[in-house]
C-alpha positions in Angstrom: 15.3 0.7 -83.7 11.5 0.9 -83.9 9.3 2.5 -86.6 8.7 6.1 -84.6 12.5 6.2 -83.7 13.4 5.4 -87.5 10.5 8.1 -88.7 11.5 10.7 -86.3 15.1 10.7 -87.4 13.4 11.0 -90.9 11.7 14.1 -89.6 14.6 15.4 -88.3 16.4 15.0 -91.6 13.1 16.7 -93.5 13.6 19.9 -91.4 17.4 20.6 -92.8 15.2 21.5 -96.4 13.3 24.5 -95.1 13.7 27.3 -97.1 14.7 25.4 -99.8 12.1 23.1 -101.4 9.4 25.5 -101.8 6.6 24.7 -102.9 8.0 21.2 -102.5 7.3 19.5 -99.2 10.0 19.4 -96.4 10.9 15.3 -96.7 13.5 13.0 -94.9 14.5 9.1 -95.7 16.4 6.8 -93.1 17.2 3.8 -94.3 17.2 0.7 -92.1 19.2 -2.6 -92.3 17.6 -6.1 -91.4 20.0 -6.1 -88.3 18.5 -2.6 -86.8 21.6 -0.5 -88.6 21.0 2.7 -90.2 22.7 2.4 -93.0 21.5 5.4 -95.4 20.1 9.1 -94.7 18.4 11.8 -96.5 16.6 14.7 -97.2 15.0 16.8 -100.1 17.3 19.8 -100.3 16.5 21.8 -103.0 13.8 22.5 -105.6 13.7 20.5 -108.5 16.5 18.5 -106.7 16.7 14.5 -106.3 14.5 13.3 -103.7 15.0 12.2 -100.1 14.6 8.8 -100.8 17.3 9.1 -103.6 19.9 10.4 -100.9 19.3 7.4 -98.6 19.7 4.8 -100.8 22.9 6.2 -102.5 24.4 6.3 -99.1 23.1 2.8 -98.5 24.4 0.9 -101.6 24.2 -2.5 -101.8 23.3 -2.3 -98.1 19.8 -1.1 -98.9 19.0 -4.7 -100.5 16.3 -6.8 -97.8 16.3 -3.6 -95.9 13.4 -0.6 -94.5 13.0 2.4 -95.8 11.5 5.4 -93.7 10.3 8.5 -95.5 7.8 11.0 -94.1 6.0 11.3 -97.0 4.5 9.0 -99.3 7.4 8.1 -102.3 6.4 9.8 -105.7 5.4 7.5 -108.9 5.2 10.1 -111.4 7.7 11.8 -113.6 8.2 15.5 -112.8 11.7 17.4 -112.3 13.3 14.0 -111.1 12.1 10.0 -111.9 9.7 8.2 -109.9 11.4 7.5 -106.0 9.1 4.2 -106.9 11.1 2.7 -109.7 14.5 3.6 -107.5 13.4 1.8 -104.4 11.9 -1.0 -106.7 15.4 -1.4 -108.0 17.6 -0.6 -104.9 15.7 -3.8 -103.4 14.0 -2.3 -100.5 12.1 -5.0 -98.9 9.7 -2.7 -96.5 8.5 1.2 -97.1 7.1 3.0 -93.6 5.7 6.2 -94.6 4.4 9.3 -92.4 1.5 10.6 -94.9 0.3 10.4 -98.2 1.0 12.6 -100.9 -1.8 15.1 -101.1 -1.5 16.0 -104.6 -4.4 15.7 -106.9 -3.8 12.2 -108.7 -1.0 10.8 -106.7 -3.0 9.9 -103.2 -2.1 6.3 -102.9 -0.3 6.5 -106.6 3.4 5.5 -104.7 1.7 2.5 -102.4 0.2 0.9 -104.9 3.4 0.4 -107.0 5.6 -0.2 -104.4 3.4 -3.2 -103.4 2.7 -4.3 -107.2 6.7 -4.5 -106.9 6.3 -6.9 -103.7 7.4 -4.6 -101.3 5.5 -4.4 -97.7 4.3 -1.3 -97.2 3.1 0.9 -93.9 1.4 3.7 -93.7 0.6 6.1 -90.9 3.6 6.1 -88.8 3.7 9.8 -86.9 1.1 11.2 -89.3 0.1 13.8 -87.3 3.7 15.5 -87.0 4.4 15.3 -90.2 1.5 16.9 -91.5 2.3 19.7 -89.3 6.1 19.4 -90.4 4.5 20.0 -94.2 1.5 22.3 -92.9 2.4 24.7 -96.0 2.4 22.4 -98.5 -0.9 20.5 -97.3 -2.4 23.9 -97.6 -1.1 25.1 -100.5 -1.9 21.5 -102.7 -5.5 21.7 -101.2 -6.1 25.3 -101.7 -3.4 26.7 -104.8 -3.2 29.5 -102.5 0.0 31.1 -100.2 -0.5 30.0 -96.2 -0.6 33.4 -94.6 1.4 34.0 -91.1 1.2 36.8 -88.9 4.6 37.4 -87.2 4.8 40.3 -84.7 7.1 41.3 -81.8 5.0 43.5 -79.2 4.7 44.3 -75.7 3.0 43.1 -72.3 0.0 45.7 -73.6 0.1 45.0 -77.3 2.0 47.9 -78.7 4.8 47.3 -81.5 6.3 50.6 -81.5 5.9 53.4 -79.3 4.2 56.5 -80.2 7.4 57.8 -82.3 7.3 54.7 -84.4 10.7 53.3 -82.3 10.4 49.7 -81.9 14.2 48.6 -81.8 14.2 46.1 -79.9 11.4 45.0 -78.8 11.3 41.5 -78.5 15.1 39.8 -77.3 17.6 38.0 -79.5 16.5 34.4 -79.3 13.4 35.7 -80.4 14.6 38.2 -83.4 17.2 35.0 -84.3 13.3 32.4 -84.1 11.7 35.1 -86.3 14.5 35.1 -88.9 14.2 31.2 -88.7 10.5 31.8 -89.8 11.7 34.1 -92.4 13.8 31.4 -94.3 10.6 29.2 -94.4 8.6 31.3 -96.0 8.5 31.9 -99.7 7.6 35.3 -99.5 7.0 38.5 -96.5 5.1 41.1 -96.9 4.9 44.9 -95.4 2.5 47.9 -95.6 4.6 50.6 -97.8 4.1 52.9 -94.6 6.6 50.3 -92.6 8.8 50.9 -95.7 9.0 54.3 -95.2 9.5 54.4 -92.1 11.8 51.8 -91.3 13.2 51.0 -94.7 13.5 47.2 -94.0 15.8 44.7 -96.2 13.6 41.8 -94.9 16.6 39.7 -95.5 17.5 36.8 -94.1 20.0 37.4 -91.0 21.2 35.6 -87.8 20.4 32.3 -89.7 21.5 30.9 -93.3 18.6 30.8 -95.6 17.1 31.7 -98.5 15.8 35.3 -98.5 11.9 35.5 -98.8 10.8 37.6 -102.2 9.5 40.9 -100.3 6.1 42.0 -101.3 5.0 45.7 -100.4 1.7 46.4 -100.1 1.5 49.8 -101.9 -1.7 51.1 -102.7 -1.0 54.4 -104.4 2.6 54.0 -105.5 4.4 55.9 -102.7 7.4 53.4 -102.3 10.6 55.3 -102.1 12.8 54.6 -104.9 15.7 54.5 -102.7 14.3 51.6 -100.7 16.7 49.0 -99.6 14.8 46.2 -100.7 14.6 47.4 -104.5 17.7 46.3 -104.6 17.8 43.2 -103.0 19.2 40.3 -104.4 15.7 38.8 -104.2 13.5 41.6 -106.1 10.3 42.7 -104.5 6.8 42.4 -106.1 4.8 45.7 -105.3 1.4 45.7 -105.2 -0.4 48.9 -105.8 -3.9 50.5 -107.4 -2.6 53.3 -108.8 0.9 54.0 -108.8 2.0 55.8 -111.8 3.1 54.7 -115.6 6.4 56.3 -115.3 7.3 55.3 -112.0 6.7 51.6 -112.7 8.7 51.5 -116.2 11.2 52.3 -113.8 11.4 49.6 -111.4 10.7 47.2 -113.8 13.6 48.6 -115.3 15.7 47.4 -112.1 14.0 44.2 -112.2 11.5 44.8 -109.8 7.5 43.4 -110.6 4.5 45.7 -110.3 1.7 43.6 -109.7 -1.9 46.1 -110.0 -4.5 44.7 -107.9 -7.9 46.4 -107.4 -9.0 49.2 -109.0 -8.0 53.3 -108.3 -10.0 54.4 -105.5 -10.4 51.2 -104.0 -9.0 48.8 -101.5 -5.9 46.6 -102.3 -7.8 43.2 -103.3 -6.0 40.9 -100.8 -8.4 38.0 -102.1 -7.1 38.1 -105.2 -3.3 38.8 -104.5 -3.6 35.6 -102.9 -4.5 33.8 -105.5 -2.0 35.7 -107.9 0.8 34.8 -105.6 0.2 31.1 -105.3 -0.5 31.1 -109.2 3.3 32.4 -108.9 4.2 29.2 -106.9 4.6 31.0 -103.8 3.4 28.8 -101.4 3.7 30.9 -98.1 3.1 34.4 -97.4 4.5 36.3 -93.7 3.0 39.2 -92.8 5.3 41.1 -90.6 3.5 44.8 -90.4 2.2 47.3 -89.8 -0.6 47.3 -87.5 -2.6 48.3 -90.4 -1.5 45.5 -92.6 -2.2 42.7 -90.5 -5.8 44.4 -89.8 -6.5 44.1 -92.7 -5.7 40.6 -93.8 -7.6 39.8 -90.8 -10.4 41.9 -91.6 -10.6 40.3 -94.7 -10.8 36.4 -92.9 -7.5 35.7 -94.7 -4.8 34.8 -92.2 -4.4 31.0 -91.0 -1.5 31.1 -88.5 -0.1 33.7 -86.2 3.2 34.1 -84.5 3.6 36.5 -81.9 7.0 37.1 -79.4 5.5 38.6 -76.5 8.4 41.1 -74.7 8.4 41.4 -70.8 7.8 45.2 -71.0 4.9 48.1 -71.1 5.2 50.6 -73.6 1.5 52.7 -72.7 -0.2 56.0 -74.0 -0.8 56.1 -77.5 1.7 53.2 -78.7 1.3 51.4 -81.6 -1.1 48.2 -81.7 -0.1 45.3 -83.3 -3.6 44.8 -85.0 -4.6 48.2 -86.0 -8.1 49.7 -88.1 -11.1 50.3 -86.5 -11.3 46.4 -84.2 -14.5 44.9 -83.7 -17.2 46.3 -81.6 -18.1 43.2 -79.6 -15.6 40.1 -78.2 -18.0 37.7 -79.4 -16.8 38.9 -83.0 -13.0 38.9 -81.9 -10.4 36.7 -84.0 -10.1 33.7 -82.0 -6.6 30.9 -81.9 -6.9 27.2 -81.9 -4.5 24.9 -81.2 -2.5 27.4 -79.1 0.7 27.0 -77.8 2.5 29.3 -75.9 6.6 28.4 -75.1 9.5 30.7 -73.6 12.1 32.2 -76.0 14.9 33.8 -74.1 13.0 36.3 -71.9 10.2 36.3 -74.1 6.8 34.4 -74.9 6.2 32.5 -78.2 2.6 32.3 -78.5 1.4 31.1 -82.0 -1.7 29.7 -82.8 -4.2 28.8 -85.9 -6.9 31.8 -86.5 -10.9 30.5 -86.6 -13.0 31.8 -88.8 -15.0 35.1 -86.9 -18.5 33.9 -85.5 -21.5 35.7 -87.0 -23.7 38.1 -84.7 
């Protein structure tokens, strides 16, 4: 077994976390015996949770003695919710560490290296880098930036509509699609909705099709017209609400059922999206979906705040006066339209995947 057959395996093994770790990164281990044997696997699993690297060498014993370790990400050195991976491997007698990346975090870039090759150990660096920074794309982001990544997900038509004029949109996009978007739901730490989709489709924005963790719904809710019979107040996964202006009584009593009313911008104003972003990932919420309206995700666009996007393109035409899946006013020219890098576009079922990473609008 060579080094990108061991590290893919070890990528493999990361991707069993998602939905779990947050804001931890997604990490696998494999280790590697001096005759080509894999001898020990694992993977981070849950927040605040032993390590990949821990897994794999307790499955590996005294096996792990002379022998490679594989882990996607740089091994820790510090002390946080577990001991350092560094001071296990050291004592497990690893005699090689391949890692994918180095750990991003402030004060540990090269931290894990260094001891492992103080301790004697051989180390490489660099094996499949670039896939495992994308495995961990919402972790890089949110260590560089202490803000959520923000992904648009939306189901629409051959001509851009998500509903039809009545607001119908059941089902738009086809089951391996719905069962993909649910998959994206357990990723993400939290999803987010207009209040107007609340009201009108009264969403649970659970987790279904899929077993996950549910992301913590937040309703964007500018003048405090949630319904208090809303599925998703009671949740097992309470919602934040984010409103301007809602009123004193009707907050003291979802708080009273648990549920947090964040108050961001001032009465009269726009919902300050900037700055929700920053309260959420001063919350630890690494990862924000935005799955509606049309209105909603204008506006985080509008407001040059969305990195990703995730669309499911159906095989149908819905016409007249439909619903678009980027609503407000648009822009007047396409030199000033919201552009996608890095675009890849794959079947799923009968439908399209198209997702993409949104550039920054060019200036006029």
């Amino acid at each position: 077994m060579n080094d990108n057959e061991a590290m893919r395996l070890a990528l493999d093994l990361a991707v069993m976390g998602e939905g779990d770790v947050n804001p931890n990164p997604l990490v696998g281990a494999v280790v590697v015996s001096r005759s080509g044997e894999i001898v020990g696997r694992g993977y981070h699993r849950a927040y605040g949770g032993p390590h990949a690297e821990v897994f794999a060498l307790n499955e590996a014993g005294e096996h792990a003695r002379g022998s490679t370790l594989y882990v996607t990400l740089e091994p820790c050195c510090h002390y946080g919710k577990t001991p350092p991976c560094t001071d296990r491997i050291i004592a497990a007698g690893i005699a090689s560490v391949v890692f994918a990346v180095r750990d991003p975090t402030p004060g540990r870039w090269g931290c894990g290296a260094a001891a492992l090759e103080a301790a004697g150990i051989r180390v490489v660096e660099g094996v499949l880098e670039e896939e495992a920074v994308r495995l961990n794309e919402i972790f890089f982001h949110y260590t560089a930036t202490g803000r959520p990544l923000v992904l648009v997900k939306a189901a629409l038509s051959l001509d851009g509509r998500i509903a039809t004029r009545t607001g119908d949109s059941r089902w738009i996009s086809c089951k391996a699609s719905r069962v993909e978007g649910h998959r994206l739901r357990r990723r993400m730490a939290a999803i987010a909705v207009g209040v107007s989709t609340v009201v009108a489709d009264d969403p649970s924005l659970t987790v279904r099709h899929v077993v996950g963790r549910d992301p913590i719904p937040v309703v964007l809710d500018p003048t405090g017209r949630i319904p208090e019979t809303a599925k998703l107040l009671d949740a097992g996964t309470k919602p934040i609400v984010v409103t301007r202006s809602m009123s004193a009584e009707k907050e003291a009593r979802l708080a009273d059922r648990g549920v947090l009313v964040w108050r961001v911008g001032q009465a009269g104003e726009r919902l300050d999206l900037d700055r929700l972003l920053e309260e959420l990932g001063g919350a630890g919420i690494d990862s924000l979906l935005i799955e509606g309206g049309g209105e909603t995700i204008a506006r985080f666009l509008e407001s040059e705040l969305v990195d990703r996007v995730a669309l499911f393109i159906a095989p149908l035409l819905i016409g007249g006066e439909g619903i678009p899946v980027v609503g407000g006013s648009g822009v007047d020219r396409v030199r000033d339209a919201w552009q996608l890098a890095n675009v890849s576009v794959e079947r799923c079922g009968e439908d399209l995947s198209v997702r993409g990473t949104v550039r920054k609008r060019r200036s006029s």
